[in-house]
N, C-alpha and C positions, 0 to 999 in steps of 0.2 A: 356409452357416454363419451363426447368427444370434448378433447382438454382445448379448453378456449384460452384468447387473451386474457380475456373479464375474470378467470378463473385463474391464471397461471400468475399475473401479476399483482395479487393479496400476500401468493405464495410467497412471492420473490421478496417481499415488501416486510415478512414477516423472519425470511431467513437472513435480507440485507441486516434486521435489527440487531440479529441473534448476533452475525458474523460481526458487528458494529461494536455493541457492545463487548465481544471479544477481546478484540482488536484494544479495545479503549482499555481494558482492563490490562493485559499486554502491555501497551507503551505507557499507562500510569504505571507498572511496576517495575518495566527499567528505569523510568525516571526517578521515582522513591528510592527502587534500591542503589541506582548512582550518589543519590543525595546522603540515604546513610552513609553508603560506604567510603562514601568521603569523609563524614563528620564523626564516624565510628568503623576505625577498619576492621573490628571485629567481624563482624556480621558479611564481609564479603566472598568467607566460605558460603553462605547459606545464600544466595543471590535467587532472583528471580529463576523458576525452571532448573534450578540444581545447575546451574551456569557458571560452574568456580573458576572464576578470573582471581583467585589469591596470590596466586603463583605472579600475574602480571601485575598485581596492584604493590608485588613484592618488590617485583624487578624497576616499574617507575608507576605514581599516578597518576602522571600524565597521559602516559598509552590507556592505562587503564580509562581512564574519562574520554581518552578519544573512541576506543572501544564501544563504551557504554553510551557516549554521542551518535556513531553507527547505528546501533539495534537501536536506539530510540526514537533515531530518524525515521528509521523505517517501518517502524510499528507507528509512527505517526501518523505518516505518508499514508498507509495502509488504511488507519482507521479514518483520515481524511476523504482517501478514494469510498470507503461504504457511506459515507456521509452525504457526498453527493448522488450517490447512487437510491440512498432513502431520501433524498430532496427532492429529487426529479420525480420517483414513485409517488410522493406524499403531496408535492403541488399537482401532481395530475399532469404534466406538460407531455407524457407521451399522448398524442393523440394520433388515433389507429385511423381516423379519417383520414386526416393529414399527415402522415408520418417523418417525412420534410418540413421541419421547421427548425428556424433559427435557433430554438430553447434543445433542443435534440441535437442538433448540429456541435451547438457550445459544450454540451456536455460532451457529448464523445471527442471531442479534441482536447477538453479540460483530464477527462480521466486521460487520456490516451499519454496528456502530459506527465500526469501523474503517475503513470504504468512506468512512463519510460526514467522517470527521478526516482523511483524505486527499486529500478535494475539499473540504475547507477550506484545510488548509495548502498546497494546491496554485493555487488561487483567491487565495490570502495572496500567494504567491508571484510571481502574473501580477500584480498590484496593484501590491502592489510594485518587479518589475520597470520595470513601464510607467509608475511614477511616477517612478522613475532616468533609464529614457530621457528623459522630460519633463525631466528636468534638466539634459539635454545629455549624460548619459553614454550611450559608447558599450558596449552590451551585446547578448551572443549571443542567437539565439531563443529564448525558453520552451521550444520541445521539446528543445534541446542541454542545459539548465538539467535538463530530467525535469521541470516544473512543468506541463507540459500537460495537458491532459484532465481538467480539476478539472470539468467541467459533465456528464461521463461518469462518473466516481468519485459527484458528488452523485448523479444519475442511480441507478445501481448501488445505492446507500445506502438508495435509497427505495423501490427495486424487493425490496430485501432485506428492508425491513423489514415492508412488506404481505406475500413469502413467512415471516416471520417470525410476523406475526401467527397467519397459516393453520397456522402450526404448532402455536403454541399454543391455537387453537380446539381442534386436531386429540387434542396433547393434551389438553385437558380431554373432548373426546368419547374419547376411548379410555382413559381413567381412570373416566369412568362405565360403560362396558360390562365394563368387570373387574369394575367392583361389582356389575352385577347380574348377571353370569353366575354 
């Protein structure tokens, strides 16, 4: 049985949801738990993912909110990227006849953009982090934070946007063979 298009992208379409919905729940719960633990600083030991920023909400709550601004960003961003990625699937715009087209084009420059503000705000993040600890605060890893992998996000960004390019050579090659056919 060989694994086709028609077959592989249901798949995609059903793990983009999965990963979608993730993601969503993720950056709804640093936002909630920022919003408590503004209005109630108890609860900032207990933080999304066992995440104790108490020590920094100690030291000022300011960092802390810009902290919690960070990971929010980026669990945003993130769940934004699967969004378009189930929007494209779900209007159907890939089409495997024409695979060069403008609606394919836009989207892989639009994530690609988005690849690359995710390995920024995430890179933002390990900075800043690492400049807290330098200050003596005690703070969780970057991968417990979600700030990880910002050199892979840039990475991705750039990979996306040379497949992006090829795309739009591609279209413009297949917008001149319409004309001269």
């Amino acid at each position: 049985m060989e694994i086709t298009t028609k077959r592989t992208l249901p798949i995609l379409f059903v793990l983009s949801w999965i990963i979608f919905v993730g993601v969503c729940i993720e950056a709804g719960g640093f936002i909630l738990n920022a919003f408590f633990a503004v209005v109630n600083p108890a609860v900032v030991k207990h933080l999304w993912h066992e995440a104790d920023l108490s020590t920094l909400y100690q030291y000022s709550m300011w960092h802390f909110v810009a902290e919690m601004l960070l990971m929010s960003v980026v669990a945003v961003m993130k769940a934004w990227l699967f969004y378009l990625i189930i929007k494209i699937l779900h209007d159907k715009k890939l089409d495997m006849a024409q695979p060069f087209n403008r609606d394919v084009r836009r989207f892989i420059f639009n994530i690609a953009c988005i690849t690359f503000m995710i390995g920024l705000f995430s890179w933002w993040g390990v900075q800043y982090t690492g400049w807290l600890i330098r200050l003596g605060i005690a703070m969780p890893d970057v991968q417990y934070l979600r700030l990880g992998g910002a050199d892979v996000w840039l990475f991705m960004s750039v990979t996306l946007f040379v497949i992006g390019q090829i795309f739009k050579r591609g279209v413009e090659i297949q917008a001149e063979n319409d004309l001269t056919i």
